[in-house]
Backbone as CSV, one residue per row, in Angstrom:
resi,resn,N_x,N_y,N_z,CA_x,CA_y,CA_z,C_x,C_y,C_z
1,UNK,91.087,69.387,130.176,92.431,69.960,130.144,92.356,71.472,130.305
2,UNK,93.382,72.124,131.001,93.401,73.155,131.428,94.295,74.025,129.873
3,UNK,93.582,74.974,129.414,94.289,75.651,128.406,95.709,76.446,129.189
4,UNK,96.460,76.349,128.166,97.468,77.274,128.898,98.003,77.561,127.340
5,UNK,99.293,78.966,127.695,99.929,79.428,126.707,101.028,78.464,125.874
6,UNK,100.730,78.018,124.793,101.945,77.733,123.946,102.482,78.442,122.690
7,UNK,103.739,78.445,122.664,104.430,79.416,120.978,104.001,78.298,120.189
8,UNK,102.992,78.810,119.170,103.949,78.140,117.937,104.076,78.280,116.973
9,UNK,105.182,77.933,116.123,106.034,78.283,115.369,105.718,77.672,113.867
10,UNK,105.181,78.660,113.326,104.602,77.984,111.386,105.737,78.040,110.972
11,UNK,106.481,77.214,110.975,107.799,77.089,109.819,107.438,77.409,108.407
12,UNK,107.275,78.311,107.787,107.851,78.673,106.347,108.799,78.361,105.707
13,UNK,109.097,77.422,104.954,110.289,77.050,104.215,111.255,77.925,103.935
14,UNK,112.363,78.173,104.247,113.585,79.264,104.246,113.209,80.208,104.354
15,UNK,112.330,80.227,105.561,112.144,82.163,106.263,112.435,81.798,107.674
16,UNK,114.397,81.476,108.205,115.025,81.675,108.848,114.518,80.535,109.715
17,UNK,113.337,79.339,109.661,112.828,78.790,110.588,113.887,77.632,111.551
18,UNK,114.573,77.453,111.090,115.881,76.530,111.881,116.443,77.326,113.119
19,UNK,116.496,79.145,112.307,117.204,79.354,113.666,115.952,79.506,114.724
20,UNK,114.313,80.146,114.595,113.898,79.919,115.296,113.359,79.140,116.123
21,UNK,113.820,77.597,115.261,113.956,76.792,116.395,114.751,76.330,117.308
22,UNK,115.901,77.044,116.850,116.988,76.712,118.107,116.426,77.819,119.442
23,UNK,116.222,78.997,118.380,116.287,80.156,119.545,115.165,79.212,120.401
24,UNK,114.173,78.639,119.740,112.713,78.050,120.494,113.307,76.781,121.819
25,UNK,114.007,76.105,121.242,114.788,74.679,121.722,115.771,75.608,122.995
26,UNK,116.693,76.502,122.704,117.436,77.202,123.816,116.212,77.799,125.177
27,UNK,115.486,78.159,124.893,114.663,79.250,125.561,113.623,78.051,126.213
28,UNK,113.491,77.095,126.030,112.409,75.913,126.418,112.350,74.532,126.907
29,UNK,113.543,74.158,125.962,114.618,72.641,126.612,113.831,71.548,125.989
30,UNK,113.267,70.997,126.699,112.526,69.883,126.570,111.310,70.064,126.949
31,UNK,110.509,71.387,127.040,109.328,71.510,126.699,109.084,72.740,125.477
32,UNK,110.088,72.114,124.751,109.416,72.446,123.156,110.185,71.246,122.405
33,UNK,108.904,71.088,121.344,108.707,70.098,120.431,108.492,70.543,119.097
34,UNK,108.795,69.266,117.886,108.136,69.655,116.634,107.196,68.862,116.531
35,UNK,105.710,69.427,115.505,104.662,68.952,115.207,104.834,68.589,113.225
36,UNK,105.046,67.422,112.432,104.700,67.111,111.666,103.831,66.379,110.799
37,UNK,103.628,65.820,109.874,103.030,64.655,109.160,103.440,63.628,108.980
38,UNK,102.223,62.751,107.777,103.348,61.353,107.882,104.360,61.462,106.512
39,UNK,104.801,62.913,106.036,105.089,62.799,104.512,104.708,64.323,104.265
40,UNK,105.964,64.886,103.682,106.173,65.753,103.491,105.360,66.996,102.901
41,UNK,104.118,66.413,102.512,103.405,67.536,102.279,101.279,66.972,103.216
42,UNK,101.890,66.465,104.090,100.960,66.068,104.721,100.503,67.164,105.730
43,UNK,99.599,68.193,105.129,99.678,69.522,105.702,98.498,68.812,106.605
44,UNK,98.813,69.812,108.392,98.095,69.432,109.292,97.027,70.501,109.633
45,UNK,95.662,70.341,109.923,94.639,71.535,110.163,94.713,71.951,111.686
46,UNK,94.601,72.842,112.013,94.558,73.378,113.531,94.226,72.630,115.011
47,UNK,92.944,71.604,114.251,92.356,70.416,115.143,93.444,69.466,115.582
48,UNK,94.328,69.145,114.129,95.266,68.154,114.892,96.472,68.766,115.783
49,UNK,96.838,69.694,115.372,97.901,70.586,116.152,97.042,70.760,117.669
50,UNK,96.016,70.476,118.004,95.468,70.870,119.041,95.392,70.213,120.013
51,UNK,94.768,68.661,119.157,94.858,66.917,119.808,96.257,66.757,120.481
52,UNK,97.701,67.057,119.178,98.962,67.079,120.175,99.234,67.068,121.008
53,UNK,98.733,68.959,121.492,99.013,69.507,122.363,98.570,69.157,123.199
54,UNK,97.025,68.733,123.495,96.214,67.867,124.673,96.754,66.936,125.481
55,UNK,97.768,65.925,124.265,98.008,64.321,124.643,99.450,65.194,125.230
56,UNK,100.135,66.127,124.702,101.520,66.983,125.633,101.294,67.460,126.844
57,UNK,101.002,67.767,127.365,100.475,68.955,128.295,101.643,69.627,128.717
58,UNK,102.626,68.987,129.246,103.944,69.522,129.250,104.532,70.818,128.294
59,UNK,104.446,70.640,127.176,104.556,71.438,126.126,104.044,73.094,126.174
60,UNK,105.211,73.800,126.117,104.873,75.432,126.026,105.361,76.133,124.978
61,UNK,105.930,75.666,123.762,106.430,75.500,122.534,106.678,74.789,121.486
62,UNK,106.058,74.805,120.452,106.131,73.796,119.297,106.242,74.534,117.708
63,UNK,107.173,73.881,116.802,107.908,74.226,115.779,106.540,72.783,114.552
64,UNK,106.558,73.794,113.322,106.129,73.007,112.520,105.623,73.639,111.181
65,UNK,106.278,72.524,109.956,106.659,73.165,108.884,105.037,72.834,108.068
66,UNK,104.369,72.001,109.199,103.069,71.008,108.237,101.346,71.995,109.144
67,UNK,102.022,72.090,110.039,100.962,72.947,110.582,100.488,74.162,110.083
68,UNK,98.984,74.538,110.333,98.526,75.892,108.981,97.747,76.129,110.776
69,UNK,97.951,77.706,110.286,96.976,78.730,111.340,95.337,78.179,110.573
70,UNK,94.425,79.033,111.557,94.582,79.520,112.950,95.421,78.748,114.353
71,UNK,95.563,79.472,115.198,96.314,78.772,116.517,94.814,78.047,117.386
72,UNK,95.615,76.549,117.583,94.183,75.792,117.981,93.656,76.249,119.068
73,UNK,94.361,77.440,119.976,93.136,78.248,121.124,93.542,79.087,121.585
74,UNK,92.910,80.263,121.732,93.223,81.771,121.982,94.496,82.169,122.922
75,UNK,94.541,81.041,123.656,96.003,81.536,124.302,97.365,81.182,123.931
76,UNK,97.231,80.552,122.995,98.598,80.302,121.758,98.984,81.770,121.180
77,UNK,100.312,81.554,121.247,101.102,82.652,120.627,101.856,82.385,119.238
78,UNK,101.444,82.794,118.301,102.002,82.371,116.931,103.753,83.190,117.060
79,UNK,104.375,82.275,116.078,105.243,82.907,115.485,105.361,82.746,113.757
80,UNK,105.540,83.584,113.108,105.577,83.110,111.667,106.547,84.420,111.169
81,UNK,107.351,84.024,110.323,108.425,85.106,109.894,108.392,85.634,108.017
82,UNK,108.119,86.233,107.394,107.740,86.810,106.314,109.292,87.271,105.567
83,UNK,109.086,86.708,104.225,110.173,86.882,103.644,110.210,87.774,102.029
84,UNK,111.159,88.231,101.631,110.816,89.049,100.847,110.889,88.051,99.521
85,UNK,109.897,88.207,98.205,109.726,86.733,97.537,110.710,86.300,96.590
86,UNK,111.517,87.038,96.512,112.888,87.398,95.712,113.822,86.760,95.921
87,UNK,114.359,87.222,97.117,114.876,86.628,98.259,115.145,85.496,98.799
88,UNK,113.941,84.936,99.091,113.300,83.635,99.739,114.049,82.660,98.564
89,UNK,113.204,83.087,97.179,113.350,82.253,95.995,115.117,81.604,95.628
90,UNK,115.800,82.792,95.843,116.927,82.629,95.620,117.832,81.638,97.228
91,UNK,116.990,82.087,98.190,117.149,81.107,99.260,117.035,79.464,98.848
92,UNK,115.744,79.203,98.899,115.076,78.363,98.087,116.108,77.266,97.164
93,UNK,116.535,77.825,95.962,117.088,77.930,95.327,118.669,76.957,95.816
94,UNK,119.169,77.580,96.192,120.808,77.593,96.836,120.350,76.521,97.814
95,UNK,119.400,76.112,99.216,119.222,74.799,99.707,119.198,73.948,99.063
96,UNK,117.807,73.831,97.715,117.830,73.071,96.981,119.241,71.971,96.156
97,UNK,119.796,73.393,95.489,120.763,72.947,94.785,121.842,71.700,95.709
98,UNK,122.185,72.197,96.689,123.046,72.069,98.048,122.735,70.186,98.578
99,UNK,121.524,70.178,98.564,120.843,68.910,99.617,120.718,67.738,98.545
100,UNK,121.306,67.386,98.809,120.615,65.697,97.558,119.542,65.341,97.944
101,UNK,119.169,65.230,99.491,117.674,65.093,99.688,116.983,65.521,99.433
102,UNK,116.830,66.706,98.655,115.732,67.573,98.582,115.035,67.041,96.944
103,UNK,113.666,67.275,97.077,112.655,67.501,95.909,113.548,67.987,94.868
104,UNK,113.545,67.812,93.303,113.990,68.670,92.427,115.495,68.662,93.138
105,UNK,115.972,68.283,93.481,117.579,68.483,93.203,118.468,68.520,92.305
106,UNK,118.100,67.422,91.460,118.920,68.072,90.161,118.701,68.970,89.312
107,UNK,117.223,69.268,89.096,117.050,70.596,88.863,117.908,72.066,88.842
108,UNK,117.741,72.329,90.371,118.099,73.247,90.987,120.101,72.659,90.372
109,UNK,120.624,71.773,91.146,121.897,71.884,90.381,122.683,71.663,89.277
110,UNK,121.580,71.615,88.027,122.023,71.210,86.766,121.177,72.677,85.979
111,UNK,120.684,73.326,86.487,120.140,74.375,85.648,120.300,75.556,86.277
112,UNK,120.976,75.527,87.772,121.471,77.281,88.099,119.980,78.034,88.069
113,UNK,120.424,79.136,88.949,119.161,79.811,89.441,118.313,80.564,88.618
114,UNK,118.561,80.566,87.003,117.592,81.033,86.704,116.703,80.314,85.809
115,UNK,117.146,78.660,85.519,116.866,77.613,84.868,115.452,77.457,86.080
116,UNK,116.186,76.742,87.244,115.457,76.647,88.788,114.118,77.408,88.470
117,UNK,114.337,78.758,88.209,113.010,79.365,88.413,111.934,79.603,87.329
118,UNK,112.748,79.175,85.842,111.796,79.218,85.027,111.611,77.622,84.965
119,UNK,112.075,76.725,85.253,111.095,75.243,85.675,110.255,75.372,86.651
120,UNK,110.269,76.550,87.853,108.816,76.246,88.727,108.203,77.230,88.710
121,UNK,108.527,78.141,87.503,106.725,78.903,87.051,106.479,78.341,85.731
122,UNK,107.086,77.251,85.087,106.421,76.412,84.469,106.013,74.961,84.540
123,UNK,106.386,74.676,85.981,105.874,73.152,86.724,104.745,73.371,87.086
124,UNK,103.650,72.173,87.169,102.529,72.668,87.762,102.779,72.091,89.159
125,UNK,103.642,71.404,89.468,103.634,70.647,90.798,104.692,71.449,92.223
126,UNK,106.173,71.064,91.740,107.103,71.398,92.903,107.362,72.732,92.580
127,UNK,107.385,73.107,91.175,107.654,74.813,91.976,106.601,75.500,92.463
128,UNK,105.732,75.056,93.063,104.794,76.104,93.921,106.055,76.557,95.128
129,UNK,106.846,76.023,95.562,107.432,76.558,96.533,107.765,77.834,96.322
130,UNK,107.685,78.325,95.291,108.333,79.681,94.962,107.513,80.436,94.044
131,UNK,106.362,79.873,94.024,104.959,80.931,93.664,103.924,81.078,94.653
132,UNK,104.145,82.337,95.437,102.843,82.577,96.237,102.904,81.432,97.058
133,UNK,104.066,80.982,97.528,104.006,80.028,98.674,103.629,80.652,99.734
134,UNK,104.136,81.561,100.007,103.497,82.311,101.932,102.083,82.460,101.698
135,UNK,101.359,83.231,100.614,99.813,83.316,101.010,99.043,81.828,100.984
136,UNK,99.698,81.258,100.270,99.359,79.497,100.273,99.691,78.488,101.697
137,UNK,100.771,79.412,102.126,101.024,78.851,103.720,99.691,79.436,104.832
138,UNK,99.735,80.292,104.491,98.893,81.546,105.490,97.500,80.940,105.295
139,UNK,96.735,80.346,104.609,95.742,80.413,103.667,94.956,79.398,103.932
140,UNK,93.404,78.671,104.023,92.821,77.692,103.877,93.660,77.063,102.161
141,UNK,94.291,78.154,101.369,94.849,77.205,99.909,95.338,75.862,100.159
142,UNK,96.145,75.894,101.371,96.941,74.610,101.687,96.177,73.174,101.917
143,UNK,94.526,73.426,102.012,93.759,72.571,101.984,93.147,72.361,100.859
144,UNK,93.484,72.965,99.812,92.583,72.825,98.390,93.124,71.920,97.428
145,UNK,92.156,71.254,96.885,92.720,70.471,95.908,93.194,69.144,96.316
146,UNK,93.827,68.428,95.531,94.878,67.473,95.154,95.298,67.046,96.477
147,UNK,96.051,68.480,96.099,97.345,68.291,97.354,97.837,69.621,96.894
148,UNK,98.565,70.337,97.870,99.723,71.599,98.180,100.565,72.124,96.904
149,UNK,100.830,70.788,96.243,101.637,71.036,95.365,101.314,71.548,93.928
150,UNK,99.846,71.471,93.683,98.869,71.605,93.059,97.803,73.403,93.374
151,UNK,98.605,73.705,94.213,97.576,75.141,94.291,97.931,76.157,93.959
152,UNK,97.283,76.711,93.262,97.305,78.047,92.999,96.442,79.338,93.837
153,UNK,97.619,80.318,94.545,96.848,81.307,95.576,95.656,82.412,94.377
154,UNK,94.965,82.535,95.115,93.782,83.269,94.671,93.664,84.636,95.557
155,UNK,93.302,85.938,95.009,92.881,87.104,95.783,92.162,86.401,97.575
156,UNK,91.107,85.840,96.928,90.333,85.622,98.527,91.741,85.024,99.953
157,UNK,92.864,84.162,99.001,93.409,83.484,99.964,94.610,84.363,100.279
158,UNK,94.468,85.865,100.117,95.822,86.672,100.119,94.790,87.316,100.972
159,UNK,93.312,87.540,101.053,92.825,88.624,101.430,92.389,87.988,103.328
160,UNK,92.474,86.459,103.406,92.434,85.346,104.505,94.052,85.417,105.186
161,UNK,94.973,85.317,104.267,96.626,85.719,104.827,96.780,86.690,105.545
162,UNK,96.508,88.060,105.028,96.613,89.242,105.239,95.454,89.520,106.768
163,UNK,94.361,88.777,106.691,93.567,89.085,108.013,94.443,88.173,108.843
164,UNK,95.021,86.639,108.765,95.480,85.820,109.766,96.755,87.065,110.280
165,UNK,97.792,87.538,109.671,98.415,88.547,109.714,98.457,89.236,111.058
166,UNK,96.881,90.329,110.266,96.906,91.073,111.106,96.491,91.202,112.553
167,UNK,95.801,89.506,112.494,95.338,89.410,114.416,96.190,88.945,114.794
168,UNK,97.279,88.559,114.208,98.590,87.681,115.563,98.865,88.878,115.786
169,UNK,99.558,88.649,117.065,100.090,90.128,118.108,101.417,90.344,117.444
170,UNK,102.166,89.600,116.857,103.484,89.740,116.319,104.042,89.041,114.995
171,UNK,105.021,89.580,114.361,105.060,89.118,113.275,106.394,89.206,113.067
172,UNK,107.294,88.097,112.496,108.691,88.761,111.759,108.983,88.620,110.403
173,UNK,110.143,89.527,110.418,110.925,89.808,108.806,111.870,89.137,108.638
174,UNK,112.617,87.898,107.784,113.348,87.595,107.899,114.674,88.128,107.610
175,UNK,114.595,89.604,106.973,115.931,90.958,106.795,115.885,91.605,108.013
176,UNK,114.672,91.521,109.096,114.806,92.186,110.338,114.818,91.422,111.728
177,UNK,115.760,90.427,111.639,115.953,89.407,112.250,115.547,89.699,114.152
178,UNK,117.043,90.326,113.674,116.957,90.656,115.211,116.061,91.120,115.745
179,UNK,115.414,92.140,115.219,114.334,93.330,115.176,112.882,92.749,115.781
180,UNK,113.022,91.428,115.659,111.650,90.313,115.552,112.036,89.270,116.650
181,UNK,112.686,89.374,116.847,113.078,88.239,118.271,112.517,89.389,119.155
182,UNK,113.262,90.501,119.188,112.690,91.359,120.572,111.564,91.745,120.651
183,UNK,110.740,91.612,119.309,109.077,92.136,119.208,108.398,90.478,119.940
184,UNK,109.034,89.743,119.417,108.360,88.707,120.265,108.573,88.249,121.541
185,UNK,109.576,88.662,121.835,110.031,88.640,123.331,109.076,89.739,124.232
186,UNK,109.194,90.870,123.649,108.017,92.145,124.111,106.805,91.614,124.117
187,UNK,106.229,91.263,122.956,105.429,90.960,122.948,104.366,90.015,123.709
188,UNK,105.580,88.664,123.694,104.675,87.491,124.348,105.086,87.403,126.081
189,UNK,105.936,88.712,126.461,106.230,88.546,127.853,105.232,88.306,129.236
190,UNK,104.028,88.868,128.380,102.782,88.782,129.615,102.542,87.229,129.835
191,UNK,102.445,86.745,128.603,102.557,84.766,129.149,103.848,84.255,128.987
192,UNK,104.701,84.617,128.782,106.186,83.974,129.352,106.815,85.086,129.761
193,UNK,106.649,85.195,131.108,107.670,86.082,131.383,109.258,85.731,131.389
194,UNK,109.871,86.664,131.410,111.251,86.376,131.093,111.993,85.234,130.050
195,UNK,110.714,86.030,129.097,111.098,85.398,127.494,112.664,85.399,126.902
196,UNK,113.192,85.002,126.523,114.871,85.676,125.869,115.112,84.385,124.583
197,UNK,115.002,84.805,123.143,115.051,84.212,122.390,116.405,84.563,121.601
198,UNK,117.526,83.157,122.388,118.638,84.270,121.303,118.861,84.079,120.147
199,UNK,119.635,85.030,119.706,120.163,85.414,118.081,121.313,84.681,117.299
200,UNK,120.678,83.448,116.176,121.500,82.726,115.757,121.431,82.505,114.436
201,UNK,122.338,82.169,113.405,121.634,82.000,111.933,121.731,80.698,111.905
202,UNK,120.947,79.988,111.426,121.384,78.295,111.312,120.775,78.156,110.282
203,UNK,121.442,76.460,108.928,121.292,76.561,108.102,120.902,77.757,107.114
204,UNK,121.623,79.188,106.977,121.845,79.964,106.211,122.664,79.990,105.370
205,UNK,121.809,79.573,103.814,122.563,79.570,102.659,123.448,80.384,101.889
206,UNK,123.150,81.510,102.292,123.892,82.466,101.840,124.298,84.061,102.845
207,UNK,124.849,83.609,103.659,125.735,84.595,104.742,126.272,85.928,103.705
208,UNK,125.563,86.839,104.062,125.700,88.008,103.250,125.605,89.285,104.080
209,UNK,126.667,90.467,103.933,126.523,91.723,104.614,125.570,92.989,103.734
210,UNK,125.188,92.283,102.819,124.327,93.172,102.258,123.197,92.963,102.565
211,UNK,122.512,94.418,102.326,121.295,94.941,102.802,120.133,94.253,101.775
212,UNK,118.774,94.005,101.832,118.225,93.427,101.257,118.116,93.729,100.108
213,UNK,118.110,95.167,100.288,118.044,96.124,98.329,119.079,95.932,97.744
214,UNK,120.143,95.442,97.865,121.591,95.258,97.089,121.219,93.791,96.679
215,UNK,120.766,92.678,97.824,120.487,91.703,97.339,119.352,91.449,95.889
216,UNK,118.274,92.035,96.716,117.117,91.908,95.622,117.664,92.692,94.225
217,UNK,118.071,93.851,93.807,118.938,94.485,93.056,119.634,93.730,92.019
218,UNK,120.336,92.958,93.005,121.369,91.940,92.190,120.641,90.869,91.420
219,UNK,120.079,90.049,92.115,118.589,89.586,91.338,118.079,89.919,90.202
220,UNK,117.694,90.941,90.290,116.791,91.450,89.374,117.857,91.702,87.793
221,UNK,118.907,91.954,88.326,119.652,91.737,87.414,119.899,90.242,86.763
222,UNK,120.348,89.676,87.692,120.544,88.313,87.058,119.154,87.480,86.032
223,UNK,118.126,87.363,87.092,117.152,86.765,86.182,116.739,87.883,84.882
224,UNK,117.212,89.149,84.552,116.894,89.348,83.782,115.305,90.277,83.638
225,UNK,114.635,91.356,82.776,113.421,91.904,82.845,112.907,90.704,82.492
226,UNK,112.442,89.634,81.818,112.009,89.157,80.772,111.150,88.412,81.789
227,UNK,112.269,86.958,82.799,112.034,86.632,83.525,111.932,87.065,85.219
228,UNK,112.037,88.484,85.173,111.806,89.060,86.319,110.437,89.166,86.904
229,UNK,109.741,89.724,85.156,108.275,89.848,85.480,107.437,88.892,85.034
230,UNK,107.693,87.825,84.901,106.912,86.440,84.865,107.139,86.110,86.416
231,UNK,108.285,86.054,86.874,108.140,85.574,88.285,107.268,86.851,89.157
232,UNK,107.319,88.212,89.230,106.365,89.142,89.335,105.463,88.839,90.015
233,UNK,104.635,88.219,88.077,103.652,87.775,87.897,102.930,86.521,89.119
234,UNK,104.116,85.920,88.767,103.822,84.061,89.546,103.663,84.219,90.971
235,UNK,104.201,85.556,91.292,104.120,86.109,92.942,103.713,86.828,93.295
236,UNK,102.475,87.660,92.503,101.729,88.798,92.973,101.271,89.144,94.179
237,UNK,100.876,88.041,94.404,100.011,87.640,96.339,100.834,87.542,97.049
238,UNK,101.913,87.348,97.111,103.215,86.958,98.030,104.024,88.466,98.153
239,UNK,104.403,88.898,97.236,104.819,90.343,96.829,103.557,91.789,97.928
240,UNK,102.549,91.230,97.859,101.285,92.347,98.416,101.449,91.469,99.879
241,UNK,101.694,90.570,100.107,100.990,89.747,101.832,102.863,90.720,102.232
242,UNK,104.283,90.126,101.595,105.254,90.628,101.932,104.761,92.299,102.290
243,UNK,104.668,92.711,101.832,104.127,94.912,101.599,103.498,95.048,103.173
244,UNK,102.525,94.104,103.231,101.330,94.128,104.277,102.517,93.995,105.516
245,UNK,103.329,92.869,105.551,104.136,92.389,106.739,104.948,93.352,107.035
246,UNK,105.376,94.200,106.376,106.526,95.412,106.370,105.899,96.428,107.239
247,UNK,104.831,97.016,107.079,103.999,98.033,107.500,103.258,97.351,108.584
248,UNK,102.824,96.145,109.257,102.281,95.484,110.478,103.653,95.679,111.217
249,UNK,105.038,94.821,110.529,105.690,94.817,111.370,106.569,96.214,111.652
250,UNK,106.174,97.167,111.056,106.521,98.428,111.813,105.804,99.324,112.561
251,UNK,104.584,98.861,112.503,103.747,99.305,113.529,103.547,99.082,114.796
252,UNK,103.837,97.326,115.102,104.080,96.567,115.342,105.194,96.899,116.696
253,UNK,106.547,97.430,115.895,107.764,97.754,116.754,107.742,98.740,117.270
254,UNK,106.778,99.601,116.650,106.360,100.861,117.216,106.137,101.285,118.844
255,UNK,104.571,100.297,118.421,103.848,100.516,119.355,104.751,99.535,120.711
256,UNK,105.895,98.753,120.524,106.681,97.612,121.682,107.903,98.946,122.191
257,UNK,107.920,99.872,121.378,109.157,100.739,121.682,110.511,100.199,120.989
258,UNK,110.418,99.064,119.987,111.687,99.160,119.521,111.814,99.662,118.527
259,UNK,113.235,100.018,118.463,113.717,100.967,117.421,114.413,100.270,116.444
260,UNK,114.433,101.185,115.113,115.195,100.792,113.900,116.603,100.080,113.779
């Protein structure tokens, strides 16, 4: 098989990944696809994301919430979008409550968001979603153990995040939405030319004109000091990989020529 360029797309749980798959689905048609498991936490290693793509060939884009970097061959173009952990949580949070399908649902809507978060920094199982989930996404962590639901991120697997990071050519923010479609459009234009990923919010729980610091702000109020810095705590690695993504992805826009 002849390698060629494909996007693809690490879905992060509520870091905007719906709309980038529409923008992915608009921009591609029917040669982009999603890659999953057989079961929801049936995380997939690079090899099988690779086999896929082999038995596809067709395929120049693929979306997937089960797939873990690295990209199965040098001419793959990642996308992965970084969220602030605050944020996310309270994202998180508000789907949860919302979906009857979801894990923990009554949870989330019988105990309100700050019940929600002191049951999953004291679950050992489903609230990992909202401890150090991105360096656990980013991470060989997602292979440790049990199972996913069961891990706890470690320095080495923030210090493995932070390198996967910094060799993709591009990276987004999910507060700098727009800002990150055109870095990847810039970016990945040498193998798709006449890239155009448009700008959509889908499944967004909370449609808000405030700026992220008013959001996070408000937060910090609500849960309170007490439980502010236990969750902190529960997100140290996620909080430092977020820091890292801020400063890549402004270097990042820099060096593409886009502006603030």
């Amino acid at each position: 098989m002849t390698r060629r360029h494909v996007i693809i797309h690490y879905h992060i749980f509520k870091n905007a990944g719906t709309s980038v798959d529409h923008a992915l689905e608009q921009a591609f048609g029917d040669r982009w696809a999603t890659f999953e498991g057989a079961h929801a936490i049936d995380v997939q290693p690079a090899a099988r994301l690779r086999a896929f793509l082999e038995q596809h060939e067709h395929l120049l884009a693929v979306s997937s919430h089960l797939a873990r970097p690295p990209v199965p061959w040098t001419e793959c173009r990642p996308i992965v979008f970084l969220r602030h952990p605050l944020d996310r949580a309270r994202s998180v949070y508000e789907f949860v409550a919302a979906d009857v399908t979801q894990p923990f649902h009554e949870v989330a809507r019988e105990q309100g968001f700050r019940g929600y978060v002191e049951w999953a920094l004291n679950d050992g199982a489903g609230g990992v979603v909202i401890r150090d989930y991105q360096t656990i996404h980013l991470s060989s962590a997602s292979f440790r153990g049990e199972n996913i639901l069961r891990v706890c991120a470690t320095d080495a697997d923030l210090a493995e995040a932070k390198s996967r990071l910094g060799e993709f050519p591009a990276l987004g923010l999910v507060d700098q939405y727009d800002r990150s479609l055109q870095l990847f459009e810039r970016v990945y234009a040498p193998a798709f030319p006449g890239l155009r990923l448009p700008s959509s919010r889908l499944n967004a729980t909370r449609p808000s004109a405030r700026s992220l610091a008013e959001k996070v702000a408000a937060l910090h109020d609500e849960l309170g000091a007490d439980l502010l810095r236990r969750f902190t705590a529960s997100n140290e690695h996620d909080f430092a990989l977020y820091r890292f993504a801020q400063r890549r992805f402004t270097t990042l826009c820099e060096a593409a020529g886009i502006g603030g």
